[in-house]
C-alpha positions in Angstrom: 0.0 0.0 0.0 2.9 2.4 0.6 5.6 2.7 -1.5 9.1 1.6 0.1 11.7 4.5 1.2 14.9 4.0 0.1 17.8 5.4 2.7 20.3 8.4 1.4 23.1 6.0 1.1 20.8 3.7 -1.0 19.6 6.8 -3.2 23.2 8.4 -4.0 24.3 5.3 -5.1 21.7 4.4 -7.6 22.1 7.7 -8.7 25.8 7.2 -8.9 25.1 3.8 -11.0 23.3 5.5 -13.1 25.2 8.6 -13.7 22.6 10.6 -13.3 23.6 12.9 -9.9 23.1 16.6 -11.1 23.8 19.6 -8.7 21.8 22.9 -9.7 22.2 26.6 -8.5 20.0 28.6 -9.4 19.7 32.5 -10.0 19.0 34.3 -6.5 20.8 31.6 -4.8 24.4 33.1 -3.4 26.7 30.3 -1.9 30.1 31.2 0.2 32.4 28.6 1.5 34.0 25.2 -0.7 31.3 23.4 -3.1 32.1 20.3 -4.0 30.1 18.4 -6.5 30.0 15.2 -8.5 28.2 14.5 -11.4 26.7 17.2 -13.8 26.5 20.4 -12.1 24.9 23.9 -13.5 25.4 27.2 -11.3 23.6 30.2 -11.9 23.7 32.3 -8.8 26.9 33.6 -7.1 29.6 31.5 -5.4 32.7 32.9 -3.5 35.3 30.7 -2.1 36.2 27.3 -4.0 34.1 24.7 -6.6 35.7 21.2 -6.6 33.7 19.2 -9.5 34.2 15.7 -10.6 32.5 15.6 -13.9 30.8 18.8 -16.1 30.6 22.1 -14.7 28.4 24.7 -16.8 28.9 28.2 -15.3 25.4 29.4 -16.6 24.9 32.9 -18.4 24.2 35.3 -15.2 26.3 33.4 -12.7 28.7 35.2 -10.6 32.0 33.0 -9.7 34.1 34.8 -7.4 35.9 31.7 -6.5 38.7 28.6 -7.3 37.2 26.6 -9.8 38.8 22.8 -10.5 37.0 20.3 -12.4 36.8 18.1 -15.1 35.4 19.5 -18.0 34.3 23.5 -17.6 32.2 25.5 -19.7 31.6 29.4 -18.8 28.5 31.3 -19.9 28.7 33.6 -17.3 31.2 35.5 -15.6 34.3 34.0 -13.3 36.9 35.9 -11.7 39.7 33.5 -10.0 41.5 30.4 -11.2 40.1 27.6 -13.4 42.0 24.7 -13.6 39.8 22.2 -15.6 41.8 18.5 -16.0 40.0 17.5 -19.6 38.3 20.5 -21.1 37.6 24.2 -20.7 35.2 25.9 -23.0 34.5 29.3 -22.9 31.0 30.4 -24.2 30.2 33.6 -25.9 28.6 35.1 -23.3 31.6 33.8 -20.9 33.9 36.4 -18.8 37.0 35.1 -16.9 38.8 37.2 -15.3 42.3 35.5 -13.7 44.2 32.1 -14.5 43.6 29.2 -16.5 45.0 25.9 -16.3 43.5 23.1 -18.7 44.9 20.3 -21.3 42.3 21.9 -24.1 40.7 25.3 -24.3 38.0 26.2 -26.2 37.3 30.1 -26.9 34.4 31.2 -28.7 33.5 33.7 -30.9 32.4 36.8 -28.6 33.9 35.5 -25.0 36.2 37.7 -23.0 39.0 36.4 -21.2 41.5 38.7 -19.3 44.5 36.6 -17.4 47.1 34.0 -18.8 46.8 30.6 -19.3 49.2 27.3 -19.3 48.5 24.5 -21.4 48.7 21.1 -20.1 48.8 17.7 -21.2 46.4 15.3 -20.9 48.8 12.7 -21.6 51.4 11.9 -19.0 53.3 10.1 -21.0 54.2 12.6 -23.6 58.0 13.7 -23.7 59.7 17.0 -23.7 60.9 17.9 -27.3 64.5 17.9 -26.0 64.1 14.3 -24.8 63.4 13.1 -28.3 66.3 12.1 -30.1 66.2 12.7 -33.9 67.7 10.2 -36.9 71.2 11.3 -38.6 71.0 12.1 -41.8 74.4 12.1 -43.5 73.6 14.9 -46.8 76.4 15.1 -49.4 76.3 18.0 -51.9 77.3 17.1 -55.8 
């Protein structure tokens, strides 16, 4: 007659099975301290302190990031001022704004986005060798 109740722990990790845990902000929420999410995650209000996602992060048109952002993969819509470092993929949107550092393996600026700071490339393959340590063939010319 009444429908079973499952616990939390039971509940996150179906949802962790399934990959479908999402974590949404919206506008007119404002969040200070560390945020740490897993799973898809969209933000739309204002965050100051640090973001720690393990999975996508979508910084929504109107969000406020005053913050540390690390993640997986990163896309910006709205406006960030701090430090990205994103471990697969940062894509900023047309509408993005970041203001500060980035750190990421591929960066993706499009047309219309505004990005004020520096940035250092990565690689997303460890076991990729500095130029210097590759050794190059002899080649032994002779001119006629």
């Amino acid at each position: 007659m009444f429908p079973s109740v499952k616990s939390s722990n039971e509940k996150k990790s179906a949802a962790n099975r399934e990959g479908h845990a999402v974590t949404i902000i919206t506008s007119g929420c404002h969040f200070a301290g560390k945020l740490y999410c897993r799973g898809s995650s969209r933000i739309g209000g204002k965050i100051e302190g640090e973001i720690i996602s393990e999975g996508l992060l979508i910084i929504e048109d109107g969000a406020v990031i005053q913050a540390h952002v690390k993640g997986e993969e990163v896309i910006v819509q709205g406006e960030v001022e701090g430090t990205v470092t994103a471990s697969k993929r940062l894509e900023l949107a047309p509408t993005g704004r970041l203001h500060g550092q980035i750190e990421t393996s591929l960066l993706s600026v499009k047309e219309g986005a505004q990005f004020n700071g520096s940035a250092k490339m990565t690689s997303s393959d460890s076991k990729v060798r500095p130029l210097h340590s590759i050794k190059t063939p002899e080649v032994n010319a002779t001119a006629d």
